[in-house]
Backbone as XML, in Angstrom:
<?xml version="1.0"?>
<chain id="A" units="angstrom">
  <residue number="1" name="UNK">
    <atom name="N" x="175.145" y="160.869" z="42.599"/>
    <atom name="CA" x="175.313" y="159.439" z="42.747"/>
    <atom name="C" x="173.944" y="158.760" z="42.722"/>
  </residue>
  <residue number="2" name="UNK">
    <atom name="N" x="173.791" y="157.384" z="42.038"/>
    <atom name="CA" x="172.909" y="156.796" z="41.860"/>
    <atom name="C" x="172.236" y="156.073" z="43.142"/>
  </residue>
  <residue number="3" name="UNK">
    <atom name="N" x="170.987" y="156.369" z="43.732"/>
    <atom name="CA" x="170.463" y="155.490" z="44.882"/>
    <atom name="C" x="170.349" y="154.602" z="44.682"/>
  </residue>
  <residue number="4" name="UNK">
    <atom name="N" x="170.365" y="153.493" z="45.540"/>
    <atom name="CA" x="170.649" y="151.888" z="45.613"/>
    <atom name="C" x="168.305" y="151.868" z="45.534"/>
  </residue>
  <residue number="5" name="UNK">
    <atom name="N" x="168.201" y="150.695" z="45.161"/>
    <atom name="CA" x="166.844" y="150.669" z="44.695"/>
    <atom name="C" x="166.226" y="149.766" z="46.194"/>
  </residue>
  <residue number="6" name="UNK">
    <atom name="N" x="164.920" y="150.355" z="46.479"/>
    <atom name="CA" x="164.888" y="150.227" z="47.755"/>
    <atom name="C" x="164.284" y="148.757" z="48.308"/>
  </residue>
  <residue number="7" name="UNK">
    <atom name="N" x="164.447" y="147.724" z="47.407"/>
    <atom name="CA" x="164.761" y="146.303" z="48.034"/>
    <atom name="C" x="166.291" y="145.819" z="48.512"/>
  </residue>
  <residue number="8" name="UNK">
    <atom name="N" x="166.869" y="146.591" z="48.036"/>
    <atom name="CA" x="168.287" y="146.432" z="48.479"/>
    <atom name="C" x="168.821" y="146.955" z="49.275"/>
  </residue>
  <residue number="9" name="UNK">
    <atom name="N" x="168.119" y="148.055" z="49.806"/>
    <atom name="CA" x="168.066" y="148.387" z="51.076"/>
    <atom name="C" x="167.550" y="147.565" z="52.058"/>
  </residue>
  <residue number="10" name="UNK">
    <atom name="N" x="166.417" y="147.439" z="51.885"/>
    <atom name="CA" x="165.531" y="146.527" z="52.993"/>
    <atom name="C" x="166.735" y="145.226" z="53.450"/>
  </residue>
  <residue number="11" name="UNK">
    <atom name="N" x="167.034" y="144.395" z="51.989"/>
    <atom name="CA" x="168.204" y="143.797" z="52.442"/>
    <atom name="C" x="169.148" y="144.178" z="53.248"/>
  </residue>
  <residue number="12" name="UNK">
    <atom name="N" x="170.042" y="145.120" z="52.636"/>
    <atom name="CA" x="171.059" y="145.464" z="53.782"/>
    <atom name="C" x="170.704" y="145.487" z="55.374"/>
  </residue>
  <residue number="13" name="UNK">
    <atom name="N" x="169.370" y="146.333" z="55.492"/>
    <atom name="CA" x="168.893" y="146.563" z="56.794"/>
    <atom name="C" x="168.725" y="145.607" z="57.667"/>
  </residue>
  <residue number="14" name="UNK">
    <atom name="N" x="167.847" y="144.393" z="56.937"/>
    <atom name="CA" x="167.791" y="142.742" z="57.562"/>
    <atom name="C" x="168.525" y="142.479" z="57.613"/>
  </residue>
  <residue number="15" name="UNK">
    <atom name="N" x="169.889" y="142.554" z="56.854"/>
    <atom name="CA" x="171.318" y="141.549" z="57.415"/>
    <atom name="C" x="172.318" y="142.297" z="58.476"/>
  </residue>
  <residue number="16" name="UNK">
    <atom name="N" x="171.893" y="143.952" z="58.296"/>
    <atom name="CA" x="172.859" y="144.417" z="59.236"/>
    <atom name="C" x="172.703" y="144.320" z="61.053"/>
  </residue>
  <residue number="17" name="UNK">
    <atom name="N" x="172.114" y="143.726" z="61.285"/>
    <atom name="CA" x="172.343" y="143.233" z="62.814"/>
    <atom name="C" x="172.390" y="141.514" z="63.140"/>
  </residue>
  <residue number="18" name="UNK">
    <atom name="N" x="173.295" y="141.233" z="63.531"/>
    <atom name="CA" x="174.244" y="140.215" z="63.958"/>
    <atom name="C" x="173.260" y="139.016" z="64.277"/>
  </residue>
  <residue number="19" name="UNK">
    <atom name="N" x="172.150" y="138.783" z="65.394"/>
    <atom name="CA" x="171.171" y="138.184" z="65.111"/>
    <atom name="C" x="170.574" y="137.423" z="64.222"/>
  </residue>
  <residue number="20" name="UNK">
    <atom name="N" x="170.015" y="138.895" z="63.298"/>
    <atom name="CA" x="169.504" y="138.303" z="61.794"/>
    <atom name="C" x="170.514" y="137.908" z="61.243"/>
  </residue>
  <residue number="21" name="UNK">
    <atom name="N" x="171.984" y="138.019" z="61.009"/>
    <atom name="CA" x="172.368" y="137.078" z="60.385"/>
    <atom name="C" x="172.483" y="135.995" z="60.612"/>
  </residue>
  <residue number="22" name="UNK">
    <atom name="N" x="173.000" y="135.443" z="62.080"/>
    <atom name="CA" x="172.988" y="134.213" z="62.532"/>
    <atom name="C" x="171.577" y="133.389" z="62.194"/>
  </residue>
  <residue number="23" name="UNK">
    <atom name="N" x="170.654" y="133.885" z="62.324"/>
    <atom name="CA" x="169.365" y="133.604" z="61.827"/>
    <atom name="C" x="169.288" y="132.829" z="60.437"/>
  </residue>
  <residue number="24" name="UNK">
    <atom name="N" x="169.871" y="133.829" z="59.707"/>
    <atom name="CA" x="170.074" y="133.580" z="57.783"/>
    <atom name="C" x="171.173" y="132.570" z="57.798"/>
  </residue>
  <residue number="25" name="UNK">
    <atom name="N" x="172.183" y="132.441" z="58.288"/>
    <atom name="CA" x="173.072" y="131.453" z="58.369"/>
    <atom name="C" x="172.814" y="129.842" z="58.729"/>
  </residue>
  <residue number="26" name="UNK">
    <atom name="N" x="172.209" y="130.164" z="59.956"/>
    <atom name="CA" x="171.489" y="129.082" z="60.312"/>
    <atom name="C" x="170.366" y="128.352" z="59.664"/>
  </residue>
  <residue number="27" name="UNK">
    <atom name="N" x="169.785" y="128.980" z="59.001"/>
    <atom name="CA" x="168.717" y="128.484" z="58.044"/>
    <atom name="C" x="169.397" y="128.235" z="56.362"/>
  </residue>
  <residue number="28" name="UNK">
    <atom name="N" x="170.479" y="128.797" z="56.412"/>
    <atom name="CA" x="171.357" y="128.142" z="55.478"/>
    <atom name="C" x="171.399" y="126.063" z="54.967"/>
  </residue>
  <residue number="29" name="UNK">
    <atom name="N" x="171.398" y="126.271" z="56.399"/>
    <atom name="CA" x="171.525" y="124.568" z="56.513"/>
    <atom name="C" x="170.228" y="123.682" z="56.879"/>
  </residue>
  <residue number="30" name="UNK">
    <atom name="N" x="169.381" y="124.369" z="56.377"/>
    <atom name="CA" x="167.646" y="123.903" z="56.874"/>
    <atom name="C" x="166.638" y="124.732" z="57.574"/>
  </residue>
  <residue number="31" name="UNK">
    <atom name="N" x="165.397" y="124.165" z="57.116"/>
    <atom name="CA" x="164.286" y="124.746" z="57.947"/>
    <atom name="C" x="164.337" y="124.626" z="59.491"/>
  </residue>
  <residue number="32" name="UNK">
    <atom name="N" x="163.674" y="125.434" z="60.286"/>
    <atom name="CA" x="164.359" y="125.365" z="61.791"/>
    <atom name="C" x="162.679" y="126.168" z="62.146"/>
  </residue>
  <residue number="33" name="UNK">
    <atom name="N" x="162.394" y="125.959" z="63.305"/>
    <atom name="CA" x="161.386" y="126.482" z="63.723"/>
    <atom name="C" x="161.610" y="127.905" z="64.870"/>
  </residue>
  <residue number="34" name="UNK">
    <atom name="N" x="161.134" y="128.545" z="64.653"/>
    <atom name="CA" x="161.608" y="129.882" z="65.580"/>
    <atom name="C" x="161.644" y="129.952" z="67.153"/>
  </residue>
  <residue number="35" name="UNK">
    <atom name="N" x="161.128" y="128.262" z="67.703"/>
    <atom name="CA" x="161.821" y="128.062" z="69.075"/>
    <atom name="C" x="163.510" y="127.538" z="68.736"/>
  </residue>
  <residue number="36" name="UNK">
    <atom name="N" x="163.480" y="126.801" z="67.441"/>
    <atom name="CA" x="164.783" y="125.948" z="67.449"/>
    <atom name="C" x="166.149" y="127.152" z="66.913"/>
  </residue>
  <residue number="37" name="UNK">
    <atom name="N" x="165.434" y="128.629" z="66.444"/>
    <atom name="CA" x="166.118" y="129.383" z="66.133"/>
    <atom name="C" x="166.192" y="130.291" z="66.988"/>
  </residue>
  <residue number="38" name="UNK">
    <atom name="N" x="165.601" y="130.643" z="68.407"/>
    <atom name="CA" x="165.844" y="131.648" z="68.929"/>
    <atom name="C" x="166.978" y="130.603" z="70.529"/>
  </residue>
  <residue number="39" name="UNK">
    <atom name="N" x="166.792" y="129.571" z="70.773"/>
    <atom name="CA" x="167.369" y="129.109" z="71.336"/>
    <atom name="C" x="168.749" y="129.558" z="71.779"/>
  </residue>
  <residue number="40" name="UNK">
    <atom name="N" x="169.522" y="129.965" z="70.689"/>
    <atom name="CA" x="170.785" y="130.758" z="71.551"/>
    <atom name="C" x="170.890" y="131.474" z="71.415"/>
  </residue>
  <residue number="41" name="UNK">
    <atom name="N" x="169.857" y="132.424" z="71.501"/>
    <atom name="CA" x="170.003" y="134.000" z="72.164"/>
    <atom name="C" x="169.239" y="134.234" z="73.254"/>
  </residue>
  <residue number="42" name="UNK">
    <atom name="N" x="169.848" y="135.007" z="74.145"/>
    <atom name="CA" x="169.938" y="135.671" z="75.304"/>
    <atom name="C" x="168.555" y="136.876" z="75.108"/>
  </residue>
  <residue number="43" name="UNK">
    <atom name="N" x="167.547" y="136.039" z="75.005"/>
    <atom name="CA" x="166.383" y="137.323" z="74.641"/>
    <atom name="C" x="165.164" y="136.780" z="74.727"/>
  </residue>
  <residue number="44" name="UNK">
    <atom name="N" x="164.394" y="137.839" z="74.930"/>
    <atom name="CA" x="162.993" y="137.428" z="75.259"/>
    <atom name="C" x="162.162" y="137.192" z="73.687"/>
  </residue>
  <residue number="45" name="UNK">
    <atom name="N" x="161.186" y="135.776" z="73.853"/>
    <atom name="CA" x="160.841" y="135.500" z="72.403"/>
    <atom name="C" x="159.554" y="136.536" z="71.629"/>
  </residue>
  <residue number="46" name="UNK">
    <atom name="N" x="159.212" y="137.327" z="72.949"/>
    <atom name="CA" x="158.734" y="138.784" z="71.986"/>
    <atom name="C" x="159.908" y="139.422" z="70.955"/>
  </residue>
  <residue number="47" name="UNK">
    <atom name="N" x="161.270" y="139.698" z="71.389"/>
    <atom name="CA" x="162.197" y="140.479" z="70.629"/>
    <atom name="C" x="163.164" y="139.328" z="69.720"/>
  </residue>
  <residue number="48" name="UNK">
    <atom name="N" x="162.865" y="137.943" z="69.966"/>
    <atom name="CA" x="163.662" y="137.647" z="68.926"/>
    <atom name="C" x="162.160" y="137.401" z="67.908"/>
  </residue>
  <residue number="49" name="UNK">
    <atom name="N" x="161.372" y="137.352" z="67.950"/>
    <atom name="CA" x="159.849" y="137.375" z="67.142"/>
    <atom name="C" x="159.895" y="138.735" z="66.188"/>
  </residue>
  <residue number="50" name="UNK">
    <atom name="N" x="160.507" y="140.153" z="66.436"/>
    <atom name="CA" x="160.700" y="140.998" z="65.832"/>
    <atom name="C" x="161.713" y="141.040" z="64.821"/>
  </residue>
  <residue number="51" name="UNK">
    <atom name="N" x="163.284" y="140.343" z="65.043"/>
    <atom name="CA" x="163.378" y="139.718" z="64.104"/>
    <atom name="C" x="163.089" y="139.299" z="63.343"/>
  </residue>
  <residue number="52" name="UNK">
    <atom name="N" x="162.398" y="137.923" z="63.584"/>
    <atom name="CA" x="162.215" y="136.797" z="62.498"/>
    <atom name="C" x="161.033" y="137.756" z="61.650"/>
  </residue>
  <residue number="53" name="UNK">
    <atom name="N" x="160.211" y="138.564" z="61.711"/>
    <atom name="CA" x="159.387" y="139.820" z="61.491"/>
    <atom name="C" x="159.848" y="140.766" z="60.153"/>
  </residue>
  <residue number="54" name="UNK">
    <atom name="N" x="161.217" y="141.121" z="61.090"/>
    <atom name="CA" x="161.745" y="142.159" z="59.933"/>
    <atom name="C" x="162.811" y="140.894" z="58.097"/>
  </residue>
  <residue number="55" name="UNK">
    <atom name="N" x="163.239" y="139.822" z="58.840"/>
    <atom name="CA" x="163.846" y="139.086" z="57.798"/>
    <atom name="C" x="162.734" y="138.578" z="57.030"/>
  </residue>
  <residue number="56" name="UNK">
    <atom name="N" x="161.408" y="138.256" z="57.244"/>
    <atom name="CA" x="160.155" y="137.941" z="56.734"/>
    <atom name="C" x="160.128" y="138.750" z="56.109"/>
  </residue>
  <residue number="57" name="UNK">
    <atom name="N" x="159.644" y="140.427" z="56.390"/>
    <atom name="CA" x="159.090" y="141.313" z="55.887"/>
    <atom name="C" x="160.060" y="142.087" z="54.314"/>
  </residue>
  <residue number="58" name="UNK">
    <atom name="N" x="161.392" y="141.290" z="55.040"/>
    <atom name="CA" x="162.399" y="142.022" z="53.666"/>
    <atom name="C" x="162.609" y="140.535" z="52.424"/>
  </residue>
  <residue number="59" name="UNK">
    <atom name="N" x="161.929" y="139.117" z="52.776"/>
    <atom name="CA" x="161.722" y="138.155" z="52.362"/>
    <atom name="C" x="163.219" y="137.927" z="51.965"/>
  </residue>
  <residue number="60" name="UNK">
    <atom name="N" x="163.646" y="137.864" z="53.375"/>
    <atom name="CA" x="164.939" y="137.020" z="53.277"/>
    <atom name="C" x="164.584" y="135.801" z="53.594"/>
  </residue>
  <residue number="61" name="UNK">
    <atom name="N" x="163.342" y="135.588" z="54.427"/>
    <atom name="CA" x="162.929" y="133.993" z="54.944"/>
    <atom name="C" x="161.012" y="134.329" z="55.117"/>
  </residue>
  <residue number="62" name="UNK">
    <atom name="N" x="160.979" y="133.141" z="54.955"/>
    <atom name="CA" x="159.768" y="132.456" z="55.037"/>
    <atom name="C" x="159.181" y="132.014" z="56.063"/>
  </residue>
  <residue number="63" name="UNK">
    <atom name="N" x="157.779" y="131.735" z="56.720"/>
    <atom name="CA" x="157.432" y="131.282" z="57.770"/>
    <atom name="C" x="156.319" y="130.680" z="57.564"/>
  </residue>
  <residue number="64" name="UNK">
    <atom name="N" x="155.725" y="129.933" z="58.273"/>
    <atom name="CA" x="154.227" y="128.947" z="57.716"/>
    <atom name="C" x="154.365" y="127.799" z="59.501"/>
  </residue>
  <residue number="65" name="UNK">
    <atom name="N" x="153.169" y="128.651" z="59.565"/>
    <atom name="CA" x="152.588" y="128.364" z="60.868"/>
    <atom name="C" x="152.006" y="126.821" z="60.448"/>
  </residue>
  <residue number="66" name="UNK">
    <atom name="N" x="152.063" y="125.687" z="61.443"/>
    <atom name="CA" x="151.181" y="124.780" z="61.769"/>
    <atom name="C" x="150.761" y="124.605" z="62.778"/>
  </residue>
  <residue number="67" name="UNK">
    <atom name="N" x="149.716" y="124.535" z="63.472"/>
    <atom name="CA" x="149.451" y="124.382" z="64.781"/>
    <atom name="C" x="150.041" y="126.116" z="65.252"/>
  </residue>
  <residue number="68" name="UNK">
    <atom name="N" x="150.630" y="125.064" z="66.586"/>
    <atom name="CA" x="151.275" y="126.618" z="67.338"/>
    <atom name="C" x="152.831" y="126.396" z="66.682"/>
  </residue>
  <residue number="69" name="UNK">
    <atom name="N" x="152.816" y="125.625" z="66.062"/>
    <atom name="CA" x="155.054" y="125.837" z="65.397"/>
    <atom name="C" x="154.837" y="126.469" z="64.678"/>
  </residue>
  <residue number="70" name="UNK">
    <atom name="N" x="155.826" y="127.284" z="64.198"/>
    <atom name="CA" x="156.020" y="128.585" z="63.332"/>
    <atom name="C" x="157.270" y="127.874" z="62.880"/>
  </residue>
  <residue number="71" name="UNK">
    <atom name="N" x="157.261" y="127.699" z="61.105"/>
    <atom name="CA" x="159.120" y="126.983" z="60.590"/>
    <atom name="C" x="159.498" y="128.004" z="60.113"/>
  </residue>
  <residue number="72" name="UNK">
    <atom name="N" x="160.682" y="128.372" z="59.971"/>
    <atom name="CA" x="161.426" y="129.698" z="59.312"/>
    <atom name="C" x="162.112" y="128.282" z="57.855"/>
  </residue>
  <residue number="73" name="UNK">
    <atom name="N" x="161.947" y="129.471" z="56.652"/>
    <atom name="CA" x="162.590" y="128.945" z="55.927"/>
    <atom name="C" x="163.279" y="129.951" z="55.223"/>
  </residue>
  <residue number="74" name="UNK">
    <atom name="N" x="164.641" y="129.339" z="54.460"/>
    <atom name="CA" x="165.460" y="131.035" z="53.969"/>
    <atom name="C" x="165.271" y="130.869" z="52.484"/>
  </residue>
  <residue number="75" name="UNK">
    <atom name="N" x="164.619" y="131.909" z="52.212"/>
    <atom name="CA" x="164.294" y="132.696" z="50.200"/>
    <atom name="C" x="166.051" y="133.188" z="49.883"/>
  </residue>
  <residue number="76" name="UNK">
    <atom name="N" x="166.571" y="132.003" z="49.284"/>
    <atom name="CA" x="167.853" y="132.552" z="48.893"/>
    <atom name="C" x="167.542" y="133.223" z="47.413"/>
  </residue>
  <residue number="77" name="UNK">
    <atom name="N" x="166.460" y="133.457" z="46.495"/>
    <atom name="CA" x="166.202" y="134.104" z="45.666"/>
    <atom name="C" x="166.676" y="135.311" z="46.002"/>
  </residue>
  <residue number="78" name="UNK">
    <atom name="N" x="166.194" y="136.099" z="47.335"/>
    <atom name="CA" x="166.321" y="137.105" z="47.567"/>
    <atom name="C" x="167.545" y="137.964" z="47.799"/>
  </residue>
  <residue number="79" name="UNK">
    <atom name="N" x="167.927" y="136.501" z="48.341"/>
    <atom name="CA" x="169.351" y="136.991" z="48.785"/>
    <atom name="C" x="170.649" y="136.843" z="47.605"/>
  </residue>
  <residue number="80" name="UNK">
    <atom name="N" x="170.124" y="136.280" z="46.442"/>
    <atom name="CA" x="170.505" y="137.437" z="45.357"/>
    <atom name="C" x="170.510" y="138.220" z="44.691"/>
  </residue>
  <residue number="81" name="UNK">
    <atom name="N" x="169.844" y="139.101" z="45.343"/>
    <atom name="CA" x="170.186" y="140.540" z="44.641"/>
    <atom name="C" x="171.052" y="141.225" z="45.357"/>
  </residue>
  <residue number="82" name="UNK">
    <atom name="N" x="171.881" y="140.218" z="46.866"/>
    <atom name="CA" x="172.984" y="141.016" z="47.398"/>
    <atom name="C" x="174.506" y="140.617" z="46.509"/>
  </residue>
  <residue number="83" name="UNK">
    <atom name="N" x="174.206" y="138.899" z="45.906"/>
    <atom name="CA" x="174.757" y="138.808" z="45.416"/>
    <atom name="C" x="175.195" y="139.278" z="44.360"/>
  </residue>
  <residue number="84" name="UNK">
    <atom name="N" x="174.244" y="139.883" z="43.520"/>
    <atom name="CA" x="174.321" y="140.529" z="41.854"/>
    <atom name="C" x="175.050" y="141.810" z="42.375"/>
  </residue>
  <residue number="85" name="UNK">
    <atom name="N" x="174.359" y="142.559" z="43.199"/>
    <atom name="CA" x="175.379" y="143.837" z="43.389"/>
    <atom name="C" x="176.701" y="143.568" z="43.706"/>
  </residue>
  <residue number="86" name="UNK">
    <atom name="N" x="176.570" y="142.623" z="45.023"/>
    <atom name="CA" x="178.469" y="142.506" z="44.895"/>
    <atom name="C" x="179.381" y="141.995" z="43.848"/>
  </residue>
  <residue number="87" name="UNK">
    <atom name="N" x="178.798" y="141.346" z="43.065"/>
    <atom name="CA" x="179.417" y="141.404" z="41.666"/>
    <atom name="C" x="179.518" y="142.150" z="41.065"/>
  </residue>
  <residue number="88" name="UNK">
    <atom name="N" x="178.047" y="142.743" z="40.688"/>
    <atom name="CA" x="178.790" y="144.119" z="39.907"/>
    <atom name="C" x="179.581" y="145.013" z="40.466"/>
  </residue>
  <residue number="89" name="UNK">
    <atom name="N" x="179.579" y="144.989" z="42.167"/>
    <atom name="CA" x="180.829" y="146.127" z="42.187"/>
    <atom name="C" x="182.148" y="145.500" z="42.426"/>
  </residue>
  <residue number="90" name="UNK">
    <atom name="N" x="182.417" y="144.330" z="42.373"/>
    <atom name="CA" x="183.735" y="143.448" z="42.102"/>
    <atom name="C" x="184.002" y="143.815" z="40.613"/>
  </residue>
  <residue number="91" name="UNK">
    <atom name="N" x="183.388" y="143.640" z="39.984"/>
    <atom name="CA" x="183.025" y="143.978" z="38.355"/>
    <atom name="C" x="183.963" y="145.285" z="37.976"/>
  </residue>
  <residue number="92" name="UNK">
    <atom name="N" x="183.218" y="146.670" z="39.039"/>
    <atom name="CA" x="183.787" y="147.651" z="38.443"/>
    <atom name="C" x="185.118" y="148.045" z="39.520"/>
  </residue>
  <residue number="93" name="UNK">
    <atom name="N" x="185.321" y="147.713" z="39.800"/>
    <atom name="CA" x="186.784" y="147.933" z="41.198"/>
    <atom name="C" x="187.873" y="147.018" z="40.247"/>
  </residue>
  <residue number="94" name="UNK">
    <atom name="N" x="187.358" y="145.781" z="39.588"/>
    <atom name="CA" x="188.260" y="145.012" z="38.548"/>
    <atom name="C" x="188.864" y="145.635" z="38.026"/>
  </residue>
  <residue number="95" name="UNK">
    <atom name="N" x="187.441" y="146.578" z="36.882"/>
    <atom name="CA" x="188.361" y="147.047" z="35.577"/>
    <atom name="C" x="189.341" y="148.541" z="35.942"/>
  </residue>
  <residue number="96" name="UNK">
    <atom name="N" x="188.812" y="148.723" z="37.348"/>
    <atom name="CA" x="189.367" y="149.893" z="37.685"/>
    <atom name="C" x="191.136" y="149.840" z="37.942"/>
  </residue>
  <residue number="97" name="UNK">
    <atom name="N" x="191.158" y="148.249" z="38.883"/>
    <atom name="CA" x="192.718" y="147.876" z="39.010"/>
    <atom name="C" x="193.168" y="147.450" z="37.688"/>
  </residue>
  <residue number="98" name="UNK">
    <atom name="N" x="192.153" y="146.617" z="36.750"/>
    <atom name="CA" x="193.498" y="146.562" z="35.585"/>
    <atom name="C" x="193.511" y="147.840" z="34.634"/>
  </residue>
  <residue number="99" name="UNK">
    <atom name="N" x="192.698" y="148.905" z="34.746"/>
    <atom name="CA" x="193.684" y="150.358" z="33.912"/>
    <atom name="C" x="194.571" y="150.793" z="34.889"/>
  </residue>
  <residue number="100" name="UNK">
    <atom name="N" x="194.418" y="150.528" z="36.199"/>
    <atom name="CA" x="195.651" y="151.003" z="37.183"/>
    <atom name="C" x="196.953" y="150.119" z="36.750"/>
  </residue>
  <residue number="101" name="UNK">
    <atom name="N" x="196.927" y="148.675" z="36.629"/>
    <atom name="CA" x="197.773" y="147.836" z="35.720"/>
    <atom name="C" x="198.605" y="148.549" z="34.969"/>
  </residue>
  <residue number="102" name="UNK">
    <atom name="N" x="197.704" y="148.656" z="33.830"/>
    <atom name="CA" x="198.291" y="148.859" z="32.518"/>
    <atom name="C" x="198.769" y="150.305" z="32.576"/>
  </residue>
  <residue number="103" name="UNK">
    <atom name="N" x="198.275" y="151.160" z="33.184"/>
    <atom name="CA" x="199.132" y="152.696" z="33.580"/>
    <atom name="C" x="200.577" y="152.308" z="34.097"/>
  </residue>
  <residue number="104" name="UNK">
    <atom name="N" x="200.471" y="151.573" z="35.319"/>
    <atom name="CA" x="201.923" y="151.325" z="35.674"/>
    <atom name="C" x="202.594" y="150.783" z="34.865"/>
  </residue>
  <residue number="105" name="UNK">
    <atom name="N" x="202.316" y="149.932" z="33.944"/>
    <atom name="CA" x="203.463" y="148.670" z="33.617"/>
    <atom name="C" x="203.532" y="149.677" z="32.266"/>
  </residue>
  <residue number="106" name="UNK">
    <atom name="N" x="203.122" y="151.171" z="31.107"/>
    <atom name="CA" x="203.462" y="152.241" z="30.375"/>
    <atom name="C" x="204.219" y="152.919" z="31.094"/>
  </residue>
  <residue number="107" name="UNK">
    <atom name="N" x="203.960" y="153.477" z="32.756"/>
    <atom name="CA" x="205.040" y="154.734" z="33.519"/>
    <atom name="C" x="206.111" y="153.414" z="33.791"/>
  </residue>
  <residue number="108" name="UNK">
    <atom name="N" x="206.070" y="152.370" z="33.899"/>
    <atom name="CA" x="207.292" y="151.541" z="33.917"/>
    <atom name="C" x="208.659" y="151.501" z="32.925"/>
  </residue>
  <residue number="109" name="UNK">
    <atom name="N" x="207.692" y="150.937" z="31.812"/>
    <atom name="CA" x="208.338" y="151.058" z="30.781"/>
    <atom name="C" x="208.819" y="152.044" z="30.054"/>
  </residue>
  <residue number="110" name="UNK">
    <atom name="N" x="208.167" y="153.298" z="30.295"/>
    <atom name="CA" x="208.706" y="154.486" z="29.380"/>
    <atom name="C" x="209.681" y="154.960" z="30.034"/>
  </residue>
  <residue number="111" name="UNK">
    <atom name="N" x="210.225" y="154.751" z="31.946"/>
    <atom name="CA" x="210.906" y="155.276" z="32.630"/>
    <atom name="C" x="212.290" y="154.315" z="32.065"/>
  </residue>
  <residue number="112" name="UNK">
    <atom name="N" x="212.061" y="152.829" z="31.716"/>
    <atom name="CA" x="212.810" y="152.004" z="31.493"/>
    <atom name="C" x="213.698" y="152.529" z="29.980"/>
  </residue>
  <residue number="113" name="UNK">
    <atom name="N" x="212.805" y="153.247" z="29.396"/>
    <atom name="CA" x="213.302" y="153.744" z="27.496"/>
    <atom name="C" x="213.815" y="154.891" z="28.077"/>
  </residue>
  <residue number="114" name="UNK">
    <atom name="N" x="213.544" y="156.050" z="29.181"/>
    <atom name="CA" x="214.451" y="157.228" z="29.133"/>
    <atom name="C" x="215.211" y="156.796" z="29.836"/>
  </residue>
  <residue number="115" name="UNK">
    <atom name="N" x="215.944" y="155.781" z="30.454"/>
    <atom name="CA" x="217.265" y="155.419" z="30.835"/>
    <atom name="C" x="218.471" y="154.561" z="29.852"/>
  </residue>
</chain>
């Protein structure tokens, strides 16, 4: 089996804890600064700082210090190449159900001619 290429990993890894996504979601709808993004979580801003760290580092988002504010911004560039894969594997699961299709609706019909 073919390995997944290892930015698309890094992706997966940044989105797979619940946090970082709320993170990516939230910055969906604008730039937000990483006090205005750690605000509802239940965590100390050393560990939500490791976050915003690892979604940086896999350039799911952006950051640019002024002063002492830090703005998070989200690189949806990046975040298609989760999109391209899930297409292509919508893509191939497609053509997979319509030869499953067209098999049934031949064992249909040929059961329909030996009766």
């Amino acid at each position: 089996m073919k390995q997944q290429p290892a930015p698309l990993d890094t992706l997966f890894h940044a989105l797979s804890d619940p946090t970082r996504r709320a993170v990516v979601q939230r910055l969906g709808h604008g730039a937000a600064t990483v006090s205005e993004l750690a605000g509802p979580f239940d965590m100390a801003m050393p560990s939500f700082l490791q976050h915003v760290r690892l979604l940086e580092d896999a350039g799911v988002i952006r950051t640019e210090k002024t002063g002492r504010v830090r703005t998070c911004t989200l690189e949806p560039e990046r975040l298609a190449l989760i999109e391209d894969w899930f297409n292509a594997q919508r893509d191939v699961w497609k053509s997979r159900y319509d030869k499953l299709d067209t098999l049934l609706a031949t064992l249909t019909e040929e059961d329909k001619n030996e009766t």
